[in-house]
C-alpha positions, 0 to 999 in steps of 0.5 A: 378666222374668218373676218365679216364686214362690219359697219359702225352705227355712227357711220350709217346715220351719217350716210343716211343724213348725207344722202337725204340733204342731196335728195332734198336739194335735187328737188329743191331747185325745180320747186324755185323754178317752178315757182318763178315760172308760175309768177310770170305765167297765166293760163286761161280757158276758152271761155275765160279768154272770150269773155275778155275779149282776148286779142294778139297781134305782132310787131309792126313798123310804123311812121313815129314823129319823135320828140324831143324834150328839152329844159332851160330859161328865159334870157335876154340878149345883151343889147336888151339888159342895160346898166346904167351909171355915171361917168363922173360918180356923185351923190343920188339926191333923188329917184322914184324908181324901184324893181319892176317900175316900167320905163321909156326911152328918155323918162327921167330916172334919178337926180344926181349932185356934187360940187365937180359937176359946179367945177367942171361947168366952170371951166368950160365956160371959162376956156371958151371966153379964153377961146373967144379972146385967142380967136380975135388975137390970133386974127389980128396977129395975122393981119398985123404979120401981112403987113410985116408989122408983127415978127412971125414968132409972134404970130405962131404964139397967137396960133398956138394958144388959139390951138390949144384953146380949141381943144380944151374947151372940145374936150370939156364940151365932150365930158359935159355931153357925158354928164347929160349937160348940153354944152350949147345950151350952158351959160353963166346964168345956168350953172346947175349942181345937179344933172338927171340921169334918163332911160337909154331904152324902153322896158322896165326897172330890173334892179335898184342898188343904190339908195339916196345920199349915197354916193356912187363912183364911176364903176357903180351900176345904179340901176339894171334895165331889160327891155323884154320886147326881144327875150329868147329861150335858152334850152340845154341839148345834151351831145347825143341830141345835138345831130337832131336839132337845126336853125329854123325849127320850130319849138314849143314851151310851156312853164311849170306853173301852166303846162297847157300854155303853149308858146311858139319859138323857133331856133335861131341859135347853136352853139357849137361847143360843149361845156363840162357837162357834155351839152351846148346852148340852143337859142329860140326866139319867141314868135309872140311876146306875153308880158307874164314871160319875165328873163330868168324863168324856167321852161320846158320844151318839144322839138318836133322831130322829122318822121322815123319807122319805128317797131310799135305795138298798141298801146293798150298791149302795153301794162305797168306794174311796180314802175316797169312796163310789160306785154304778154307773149303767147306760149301756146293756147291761152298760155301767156307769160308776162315779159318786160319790154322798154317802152319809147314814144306813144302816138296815136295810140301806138307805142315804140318798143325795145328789141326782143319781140319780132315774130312774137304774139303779143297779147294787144287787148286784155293785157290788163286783165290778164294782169289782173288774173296773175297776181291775184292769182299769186296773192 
């Protein structure tokens, strides 16, 4: 009995339905090819291509003098930012100063009471008198010993009590001198409750933290003083940068507020250690003062570098689309395929820009419009 091939109808569907998912995906693959290929492309004619005045150069090196930017804040050096108390605390009876209120050097700044200023005049005034009478004492303790008409016991005891005398009413003098009291001046007829308290230096009020009738101890500061004659810059440079900066360099700031305001600084000071977040402090001095420059205001800064060759292309060579620059390279006759590129520092109507263009034509005027030609030719 002879046996014939015999196929089920259930199996050639299957086969059938097999081999036509494989055609479909081999041909798949190069329809997404191709449809990639042709977003980045754009053709043009002869014509086309002169009427834009189609034009393609090469990568060239070039002097750039780079720069680098900077951010940071107005501050004051210690010497200029003042705080001002009382060694002996006291009750403020009276001030007129508030936040802001420009000052000299010797102005009157408040009035402050209490009855220990009453006591310690008190005792001063006292161990003088008691220094007076010691002082003719001890003199006469020695005449009378030169003559063996006293013991020395006795005159080392009028000695000693000079002595002591001395320093005490010294000791009073200097916390009287403390209290802006002339121990020089004092005498029974001027004993005052108050004493007043003046600017140690010119500037202006930065801050008031006390009010009147309150009472301030010794560790208090009453009143915060800036003398802005001498603010500087204090910008952040991040590692990376800190081999590109030096002392002496010049700098030039400007505020948020008024970008087109420049201000000239120059470096005076580099910190030589990092914080946690890996950058150091870099001070500038400011070479002319503007009062509307006020410590605790943000600046931002550009630090003319020295000059570098770097790789450039004209500018216009250069379009941005959706926030990513790119050039068109040339792929044949009036064949141009859109190619991204990092793009650094622009001057003089160059920019720097990253590796993979050498030897390449480059598309340097009608960029745009080819721009313009692909996508709305993709629309």
């Amino acid at each position: 009995m002879n046996r014939s091939l015999f196929i089920s109808p259930i199996l050639t569907i299957a086969l059938t339905a097999l081999l036509s998912a494989c055609s479909s995906n081999a041909e798949q693959q190069p329809t997404e090819n191709t449809a990639e290929s042709n977003e980045t492309l754009v053709e043009l004619s002869a014509a086309q291509a002169k009427n834009i005045g189609l034009k393609t150069d090469t990568i060239r090196l070039q002097q750039i003098s780079s720069i680098l930017k900077l951010s940071g804040q107005i501050d004051v050096p210690p010497q200029n930012l003042v705080s001002v108390s009382i060694p002996l605390g006291g009750y403020l009876k009276s001030t007129e100063m508030l936040p802001g209120t420009q000052v000299r050097k010797g102005q009157l700044l408040a009035v402050m009471e209490d009855p220990q200023y009453i006591q310690l005049q008190q005792d001063y005034l006292s161990a003088k008198n008691k220094l007076n009478y010691a002082s003719l004492e001890y003199e006469r303790q020695r005449e009378l010993n030169s003559s063996k008409a006293s013991s020395d016991k006795v005159l080392q005891q009028a000695e000693n009590e000079f002595r002591n005398l001395n320093i005490e009413t010294r000791a009073l003098a200097a916390k009287l001198s403390l209290i802006g009291i002339s121990p020089a001046r004092l005498n029974e007829n001027a004993i005052s409750k108050t004493i007043n308290i003046h600017s140690p230096i010119n500037g202006y009020i930065s801050k008031v933290n006390v009010n009147i009738g309150k009472y301030v101890t010794p560790s208090d500061v009453i009143f915060e003083l800036v003398n802005p004659a001498d603010i500087h810059l204090n910008l952040t440079v991040y590692e990376k940068d800190l081999n590109k900066i030096s002392i002496g360099q010049r700098v030039r700031a400007y505020t948020n507020a008024r970008p087109d305001q420049r201000y000239d600084t120059r470096i005076i000071l580099l910190s030589h250690s990092l914080n946690e977040h890996r950058s150091a402090e870099v001070h500038c001095h400011f070479e002319h003062y503007d009062k509307s420059l006020v410590p605790g205001m943000y600046m931002n800064a550009e630090i003319q570098l020295d000059n570098n060759k770097e790789k450039v292309l004209p500018s216009e060579a250069l379009v941005n689309f959706e926030n990513q620059d790119y050039v068109f390279v040339a792929e044949g006759s009036n064949r141009f395929r859109m190619t991204p590129v990092q793009k650094g520092q622009s001057e003089n109507g160059f920019s720097v820009v990253g590796p993979g263009l050498e030897g390449k034509k480059v598309v340097s005027t009608g960029a745009y419009s080819l721009l313009m030609k692909l996508k709305n030719t993709s629309e």
